[in-house]
Phi, psi and omega in degrees: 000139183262158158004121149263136182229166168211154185227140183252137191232147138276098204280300188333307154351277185096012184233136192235149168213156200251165183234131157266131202278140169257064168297028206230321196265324209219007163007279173307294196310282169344311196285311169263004145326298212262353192270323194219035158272164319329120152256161174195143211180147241262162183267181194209138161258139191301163202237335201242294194295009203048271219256063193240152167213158147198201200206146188282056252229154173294153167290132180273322195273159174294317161259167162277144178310148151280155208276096172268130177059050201294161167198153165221030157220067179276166206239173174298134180067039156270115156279112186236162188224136203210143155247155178221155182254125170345294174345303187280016184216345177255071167240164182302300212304344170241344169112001195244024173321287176299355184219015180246160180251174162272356196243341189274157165247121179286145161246142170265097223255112169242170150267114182296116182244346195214156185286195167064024176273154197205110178244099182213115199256085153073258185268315176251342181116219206281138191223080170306145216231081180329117159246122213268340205205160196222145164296153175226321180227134166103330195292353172278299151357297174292321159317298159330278201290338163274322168306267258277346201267321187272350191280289205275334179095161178291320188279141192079352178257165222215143162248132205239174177205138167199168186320189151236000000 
């Protein structure tokens, strides 16, 4: 198979940087990802993992992936993919209180920009994280632009994800 990219925007922004998808690493999760682009969805920055942004989606895949190529310590420009059951997220304590249910399931797509990440949550422990796709071009740009997201806030901006 050759090679795959998707380039991820900060559509508000203006800042896109592209990813190589690791279908060598992450096969399923890449199939379905990559099966049901374009997303786009409003982003968010993480409050527990640092230096993470993503954006929330109804589930896309025909199954949800299996933990393939798991991680709880991602590096700058990792892309991960997380499912969650409304429970675990529709609380005050994450902020989705108003617009997550107890009975739906998310999928979470995030980007990693920066080093010192943990994904050890608090309320449940450790939340291992699929990593489907690595930054290839652009993540200092992005990176930027994510510092300015945590700086600046969130609302109104929007995270896309599409082929290259």
């Amino acid at each position: 198979m050759a090679d795959r990219y998707i380039e991820l925007s900060l559509v508000k922004r203006d800042v896109t940087c592209t990813a190589k998808l690791l279908d060598d690493r992450a096969p399923i999760t890449c199939a379905a990802v990559w099966d049901s682009l374009p997303l786009a969805s409003d982003v968010y920055h993480a409050k527990y993992a640092r230096n993470e942004i993503y954006a929330l989606f109804p589930p896309f895949a025909q199954t949800e992936p299996p933990l393939e190529n798991p991680t709880v310590t991602p590096i700058p420009g990792d892309l991960c993919y997380f499912t969650f059951a409304g429970a675990e997220l529709g609380t005050k304590s994450y902020g989705y209180d108003r617009e997550v249910r107890a009975g739906t399931t998310l999928v979470d797509l995030a980007l990693f920009y920066e080093r010192n990440n943990l994904l050890l949550n608090g309320d449940v422990g450790w939340v291992p994280g699929i990593v489907w796709g690595q930054v290839v071009d652009g993540l200092q740009n992005m990176a930027e632009a994510c510092n300015d997201l945590w700086r600046s806030g969130a609302a109104g901006e929007t995270l896309s994800f599409r082929r290259a």
